[in-house]
C-alpha positions, -999 to +999 in steps of 0.1 A: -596+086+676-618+104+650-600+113+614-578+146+616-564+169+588-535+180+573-524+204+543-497+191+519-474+217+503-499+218+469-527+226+493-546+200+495-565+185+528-561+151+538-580+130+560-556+107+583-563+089+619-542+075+645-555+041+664-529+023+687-508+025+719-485+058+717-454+033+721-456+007+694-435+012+662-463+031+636-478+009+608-492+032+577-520+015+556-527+027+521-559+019+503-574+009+475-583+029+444-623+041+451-623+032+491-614+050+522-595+043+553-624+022+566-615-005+545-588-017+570-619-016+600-614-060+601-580-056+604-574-027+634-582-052+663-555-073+651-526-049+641-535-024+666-521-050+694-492-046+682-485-012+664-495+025+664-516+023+630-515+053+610-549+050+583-556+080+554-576+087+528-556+090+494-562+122+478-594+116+454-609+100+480-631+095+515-624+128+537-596+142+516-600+168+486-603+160+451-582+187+432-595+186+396-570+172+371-548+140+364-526+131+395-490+119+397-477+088+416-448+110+425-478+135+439-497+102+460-461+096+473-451+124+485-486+129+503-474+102+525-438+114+533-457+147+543-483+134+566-454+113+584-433+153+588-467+165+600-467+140+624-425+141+635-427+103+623-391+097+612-399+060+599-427+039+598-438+003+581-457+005+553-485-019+543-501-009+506-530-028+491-534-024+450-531+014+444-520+017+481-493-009+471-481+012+447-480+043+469-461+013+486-431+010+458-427+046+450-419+051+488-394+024+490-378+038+460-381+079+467-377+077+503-365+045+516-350+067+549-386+067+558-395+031+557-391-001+579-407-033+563-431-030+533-459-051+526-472-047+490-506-064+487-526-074+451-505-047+433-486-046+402-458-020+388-475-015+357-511-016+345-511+007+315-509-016+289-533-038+303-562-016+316-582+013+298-578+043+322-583+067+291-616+050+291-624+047+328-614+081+333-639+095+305-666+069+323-660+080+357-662+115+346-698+117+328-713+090+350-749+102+361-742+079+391-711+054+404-740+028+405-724+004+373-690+016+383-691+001+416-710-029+400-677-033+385-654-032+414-673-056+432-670-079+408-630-075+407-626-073+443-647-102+458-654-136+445-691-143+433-699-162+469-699-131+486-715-110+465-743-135+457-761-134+491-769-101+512-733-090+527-726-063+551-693-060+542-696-058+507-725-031+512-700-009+531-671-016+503-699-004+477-706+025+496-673+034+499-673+033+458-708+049+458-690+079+478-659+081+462-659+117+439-652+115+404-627+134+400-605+120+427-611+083+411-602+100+374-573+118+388-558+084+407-565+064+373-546+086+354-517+082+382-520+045+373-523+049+339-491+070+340-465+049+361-440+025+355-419+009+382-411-023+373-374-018+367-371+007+393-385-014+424-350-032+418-338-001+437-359-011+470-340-021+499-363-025+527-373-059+542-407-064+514-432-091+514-454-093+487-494-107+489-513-122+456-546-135+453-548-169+434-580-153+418-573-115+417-580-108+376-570-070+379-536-071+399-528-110+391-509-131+409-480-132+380-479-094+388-468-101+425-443-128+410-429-103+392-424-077+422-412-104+445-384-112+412-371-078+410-368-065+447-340-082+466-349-113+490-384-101+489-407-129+507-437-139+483-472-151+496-504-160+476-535-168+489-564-183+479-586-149+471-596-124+447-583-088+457-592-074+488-577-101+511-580-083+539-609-087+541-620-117+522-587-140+536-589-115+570-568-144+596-545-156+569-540-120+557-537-104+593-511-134+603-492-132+577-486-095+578-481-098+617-454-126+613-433-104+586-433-071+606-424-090+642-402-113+628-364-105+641-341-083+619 
């Protein structure tokens, strides 16, 4: 299926496809800050066997807009809760990965009606204090090019082995980076910047299991420790990676989010 639109109520268009047999239970994947839905390709052949699989482009990014301007977790939320109306999807699992995953927490808080199982991948509930969005903002903003910024996710998303050798993978993640606007990556850094869930993921009730990478250095593994704490009987897994495990740990990844979401109530 190619990537459709939508309109959410503030008017902006966003980019969503549907891959899957019409009568599994649907799967929606969030993505990463500075990618697109393309960054789940490794995993479709697996989790389409077993699930509708509902992909989109966070606002900011890939075929959606990029409205000028900081944006709001509540905002990236609420995005998903209308593309699900827009598509008569009462509930759905969820599987978030870093800014996806935190997409991933505000919906099992705000609208836990509309959620199955939740999957949180190399996320965190709070960053502010730890990372300079003021600054990455301002950089991302009066960049000639995303040349050094994408320099710079590579290095956080990948360990050095892959990026030291030629790597078709990582080319397409850079691209993704190299195409991502601005604006759309300012406005989702200041979302980060701007949100704090750690005491109110206590308030999620859906069946969570939480991924780590042993060697993530932007969403550490301490940060999914501490998700896994707060939310009730929450399942933790880490795995030998840096951040983008679907990728990097792709079988270990793909079987362990199979197992969760097929395992009995």
């Amino acid at each position: 299926m190619s990537d459709q639109h939508f309109t959410t109520g503030d008017g902006c268009r966003i980019a969503y496809r549907i891959d899957g047999p019409d009568d599994r239970p649907v799967l929606a994947l969030s993505n990463s800050i500075a990618t697109n839905l393309h960054m789940w390709d490794c995993s479709m052949p697996a989790l389409t066997l077993w699930f509708r699989v509902l992909r989109y482009d966070t606002r900011g990014h890939g075929g959606s807009d990029a409205p000028a301007g900081a944006y709001a977790m509540d905002r990236l939320g609420r995005d998903v809760v209308e593309l699900l109306d827009h598509l008569a999807i009462d509930r759905a699992h969820f599987l978030g990965l870093s800014l996806g995953g935190f997409i991933g927490q505000w919906l099992g808080i705000f609208a836990p009606e509309r959620i199955d199982r939740l999957i949180l991948s190399n996320t965190a509930s709070y960053l502010a204090s730890e990372l300079p969005f003021d600054d990455q903002i301002r950089a991302a903003l009066a960049a000639p090019d995303m040349n050094a910024i994408a320099d710079g996710f590579m290095r956080n998303w990948f360990p050095a082995a892959m990026l030291a050798a030629p790597n078709e993978l990582i080319d397409e993640f850079r691209n993704m980076v190299l195409t991502t606007p601005p604006r759309g990556l300012a406005g989702c850094f200041a979302a980060l910047r701007d949100v704090d869930l750690r005491r109110a993921i206590s308030l999620i009730a859906a069946p969570t299991l939480v991924i780590g990478g042993e060697s993530d250095t932007v969403t550490r593994a301490s940060h999914s420790q501490a998700i896994a704490a707060t939310v009730a009987n929450a399942k933790l897994v880490v795995l030998r990676g840096v951040h983008i495990l679907n990728v990097e740990q792709a079988d270990r990844f793909n079987s362990e989010v199979l197992s969760f979401l097929r395992a009995a109530p």
